[in-house]
TIRO-2110 file (N, C-alpha, C; in Angstrom, 1 decimal):
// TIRO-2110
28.2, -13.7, 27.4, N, 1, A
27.0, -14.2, 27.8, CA, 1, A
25.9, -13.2, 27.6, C, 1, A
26.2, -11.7, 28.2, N, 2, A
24.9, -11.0, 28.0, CA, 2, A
24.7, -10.7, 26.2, C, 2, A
26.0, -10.6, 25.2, N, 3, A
25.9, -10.4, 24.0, CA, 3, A
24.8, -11.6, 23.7, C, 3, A
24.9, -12.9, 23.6, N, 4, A
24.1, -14.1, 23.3, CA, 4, A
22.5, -13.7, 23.8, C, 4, A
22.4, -13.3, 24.8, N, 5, A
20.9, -12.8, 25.3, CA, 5, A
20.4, -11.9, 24.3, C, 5, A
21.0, -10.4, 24.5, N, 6, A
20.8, -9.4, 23.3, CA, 6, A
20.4, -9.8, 21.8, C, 6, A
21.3, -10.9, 21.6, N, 7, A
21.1, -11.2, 20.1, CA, 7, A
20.2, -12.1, 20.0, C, 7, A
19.5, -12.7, 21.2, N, 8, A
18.3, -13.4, 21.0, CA, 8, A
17.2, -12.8, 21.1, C, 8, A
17.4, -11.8, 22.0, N, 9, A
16.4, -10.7, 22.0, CA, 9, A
15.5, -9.9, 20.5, C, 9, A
16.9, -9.4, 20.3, N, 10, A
16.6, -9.1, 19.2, CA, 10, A
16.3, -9.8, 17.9, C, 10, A
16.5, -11.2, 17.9, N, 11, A
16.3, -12.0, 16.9, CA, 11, A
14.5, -12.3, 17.1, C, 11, A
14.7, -12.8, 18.4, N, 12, A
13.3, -12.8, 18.9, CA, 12, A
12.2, -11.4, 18.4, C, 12, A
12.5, -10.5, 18.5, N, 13, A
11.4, -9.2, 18.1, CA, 13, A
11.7, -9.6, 16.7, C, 13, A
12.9, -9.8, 15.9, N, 14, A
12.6, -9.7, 14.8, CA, 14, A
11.2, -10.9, 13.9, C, 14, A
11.7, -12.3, 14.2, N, 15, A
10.6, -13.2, 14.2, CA, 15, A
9.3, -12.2, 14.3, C, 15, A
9.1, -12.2, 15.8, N, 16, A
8.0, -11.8, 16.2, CA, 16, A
7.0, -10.7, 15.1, C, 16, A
7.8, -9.6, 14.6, N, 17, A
7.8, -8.9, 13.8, CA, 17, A
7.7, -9.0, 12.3, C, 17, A
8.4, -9.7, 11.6, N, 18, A
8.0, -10.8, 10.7, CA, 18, A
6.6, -11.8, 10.7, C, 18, A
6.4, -12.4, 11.6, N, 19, A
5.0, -13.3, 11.7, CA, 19, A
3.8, -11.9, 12.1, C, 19, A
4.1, -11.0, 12.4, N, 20, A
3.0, -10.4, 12.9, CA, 20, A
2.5, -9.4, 11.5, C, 20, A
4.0, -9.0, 10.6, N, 21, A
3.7, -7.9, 9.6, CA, 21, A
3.0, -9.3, 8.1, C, 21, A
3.6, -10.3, 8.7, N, 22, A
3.5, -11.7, 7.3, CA, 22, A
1.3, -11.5, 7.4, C, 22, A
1.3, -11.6, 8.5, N, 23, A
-0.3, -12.0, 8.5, CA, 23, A
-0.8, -10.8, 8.6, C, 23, A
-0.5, -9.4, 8.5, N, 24, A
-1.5, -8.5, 8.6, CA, 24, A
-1.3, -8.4, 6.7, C, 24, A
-0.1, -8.2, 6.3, N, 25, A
-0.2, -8.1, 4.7, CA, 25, A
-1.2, -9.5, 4.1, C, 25, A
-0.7, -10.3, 4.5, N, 26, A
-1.3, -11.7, 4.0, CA, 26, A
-2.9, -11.2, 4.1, C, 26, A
-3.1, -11.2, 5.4, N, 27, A
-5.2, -10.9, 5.5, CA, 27, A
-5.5, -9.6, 4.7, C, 27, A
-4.9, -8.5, 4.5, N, 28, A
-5.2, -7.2, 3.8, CA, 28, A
-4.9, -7.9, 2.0, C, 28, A
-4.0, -8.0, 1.5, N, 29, A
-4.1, -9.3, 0.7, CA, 29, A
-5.5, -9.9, 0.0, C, 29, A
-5.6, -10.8, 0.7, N, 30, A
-6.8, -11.4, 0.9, CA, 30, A
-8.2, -11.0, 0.8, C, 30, A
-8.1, -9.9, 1.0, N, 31, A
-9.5, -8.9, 1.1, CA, 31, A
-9.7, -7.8, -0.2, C, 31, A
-8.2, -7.5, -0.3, N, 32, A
-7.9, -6.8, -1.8, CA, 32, A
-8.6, -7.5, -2.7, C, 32, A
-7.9, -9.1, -2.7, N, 33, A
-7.9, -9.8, -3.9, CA, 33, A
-9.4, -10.0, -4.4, C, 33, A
-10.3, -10.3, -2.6, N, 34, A
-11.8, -10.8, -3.2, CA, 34, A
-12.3, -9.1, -3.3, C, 34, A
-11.7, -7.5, -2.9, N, 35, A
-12.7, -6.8, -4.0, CA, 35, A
-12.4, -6.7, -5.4, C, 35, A
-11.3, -6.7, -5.3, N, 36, A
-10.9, -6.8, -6.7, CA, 36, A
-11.4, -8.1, -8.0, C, 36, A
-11.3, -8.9, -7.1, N, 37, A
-11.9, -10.3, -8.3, CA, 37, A
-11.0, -10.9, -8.6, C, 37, A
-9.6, -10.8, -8.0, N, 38, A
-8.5, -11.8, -8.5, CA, 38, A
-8.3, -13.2, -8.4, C, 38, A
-7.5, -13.9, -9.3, N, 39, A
-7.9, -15.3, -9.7, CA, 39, A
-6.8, -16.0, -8.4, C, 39, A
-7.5, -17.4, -8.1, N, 40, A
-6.8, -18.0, -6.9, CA, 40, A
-5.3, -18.0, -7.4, C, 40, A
-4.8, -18.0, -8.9, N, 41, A
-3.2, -18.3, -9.1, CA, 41, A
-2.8, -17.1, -8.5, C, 41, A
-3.6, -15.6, -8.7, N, 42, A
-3.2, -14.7, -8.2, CA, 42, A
-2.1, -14.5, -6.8, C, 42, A
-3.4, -15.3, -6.1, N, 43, A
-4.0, -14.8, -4.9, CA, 43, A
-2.8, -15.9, -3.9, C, 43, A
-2.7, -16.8, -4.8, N, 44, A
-1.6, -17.9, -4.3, CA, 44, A
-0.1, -17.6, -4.2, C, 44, A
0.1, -16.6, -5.0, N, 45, A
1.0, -15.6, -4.9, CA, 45, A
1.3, -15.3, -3.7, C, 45, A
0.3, -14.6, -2.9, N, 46, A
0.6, -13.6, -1.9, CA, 46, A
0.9, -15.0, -0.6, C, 46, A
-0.3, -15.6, -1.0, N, 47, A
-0.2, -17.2, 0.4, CA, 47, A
1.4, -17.8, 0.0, C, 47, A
2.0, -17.9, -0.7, N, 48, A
3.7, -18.0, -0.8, CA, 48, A
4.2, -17.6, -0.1, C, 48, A
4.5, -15.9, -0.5, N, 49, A
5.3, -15.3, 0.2, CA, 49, A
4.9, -15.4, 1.6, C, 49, A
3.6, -15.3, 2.4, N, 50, A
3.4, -15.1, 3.7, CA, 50, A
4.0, -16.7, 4.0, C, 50, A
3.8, -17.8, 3.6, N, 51, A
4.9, -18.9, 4.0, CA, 51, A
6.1, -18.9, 4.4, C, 51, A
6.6, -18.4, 2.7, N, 52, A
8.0, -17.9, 3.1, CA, 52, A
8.4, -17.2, 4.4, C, 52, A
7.5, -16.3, 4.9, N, 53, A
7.9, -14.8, 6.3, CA, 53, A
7.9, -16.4, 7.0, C, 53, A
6.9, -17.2, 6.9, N, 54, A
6.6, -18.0, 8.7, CA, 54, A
7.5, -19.2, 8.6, C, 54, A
8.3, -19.1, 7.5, N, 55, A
9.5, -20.3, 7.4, CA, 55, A
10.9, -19.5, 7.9, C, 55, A
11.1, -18.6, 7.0, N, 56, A
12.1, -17.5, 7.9, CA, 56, A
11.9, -17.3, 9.6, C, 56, A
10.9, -17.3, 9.7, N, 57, A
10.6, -16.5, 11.6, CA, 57, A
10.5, -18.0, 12.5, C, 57, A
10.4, -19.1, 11.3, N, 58, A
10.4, -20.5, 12.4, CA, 58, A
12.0, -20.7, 12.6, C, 58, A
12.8, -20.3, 11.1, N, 59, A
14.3, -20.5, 11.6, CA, 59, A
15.0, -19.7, 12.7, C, 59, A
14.5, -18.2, 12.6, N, 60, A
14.9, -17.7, 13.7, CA, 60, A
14.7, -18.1, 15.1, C, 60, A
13.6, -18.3, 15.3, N, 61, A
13.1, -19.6, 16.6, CA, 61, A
14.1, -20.7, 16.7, C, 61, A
13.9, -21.4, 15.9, N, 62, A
14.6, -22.5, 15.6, CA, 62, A
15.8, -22.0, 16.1, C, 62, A
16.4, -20.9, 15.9, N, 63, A
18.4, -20.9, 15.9, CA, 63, A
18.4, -20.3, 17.8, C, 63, A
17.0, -19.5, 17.9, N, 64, A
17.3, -19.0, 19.3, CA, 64, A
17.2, -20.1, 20.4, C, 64, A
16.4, -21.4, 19.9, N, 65, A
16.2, -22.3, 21.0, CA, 65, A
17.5, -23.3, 20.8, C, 65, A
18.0, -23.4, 19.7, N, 66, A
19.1, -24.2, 19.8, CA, 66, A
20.3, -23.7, 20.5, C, 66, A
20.4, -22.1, 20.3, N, 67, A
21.5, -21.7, 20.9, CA, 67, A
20.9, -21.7, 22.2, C, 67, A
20.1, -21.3, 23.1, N, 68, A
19.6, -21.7, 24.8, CA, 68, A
19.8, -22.4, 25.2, C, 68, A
19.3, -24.1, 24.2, N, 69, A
19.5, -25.5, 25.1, CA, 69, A
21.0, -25.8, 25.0, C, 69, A
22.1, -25.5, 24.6, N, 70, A
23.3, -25.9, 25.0, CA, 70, A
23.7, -25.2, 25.7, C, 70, A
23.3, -24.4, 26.6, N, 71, A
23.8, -23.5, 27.8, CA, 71, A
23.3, -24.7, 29.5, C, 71, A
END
């Protein structure tokens, strides 16, 4: 039982960590692109991947609340 806590714990910072690092690169990103002058295909690029981080860090959520409610 305490292993299952730990490993939510830790799954938990990791999400946490992911959504937090996804939108600081994503906004830094963003700010590049408009000094720089890059084109929205560019720029749509980077809005991908930051999806991708918040689709990864929803599954991790997703697996820690599924493993809680059957307890």
């Amino acid at each position: 039982m305490g292993q299952d806590r730990d490993k939510d714990r830790r799954e938990g910072r990791l999400a946490a960590l992911v959504i937090a690092g996804a939108t600081v690169l994503w906004l830094a990103l963003q700010a590049l692109g408009k000094q720089l002058g890059w084109s929205a295909q560019t720029a749509l690029i980077g809005d991908l991947a930051a999806v991708a981080a918040y689709i990864f860090a929803l599954a991790l959520v997703w697996r820690i609340w599924r493993r809680g409610s059957g307890k």
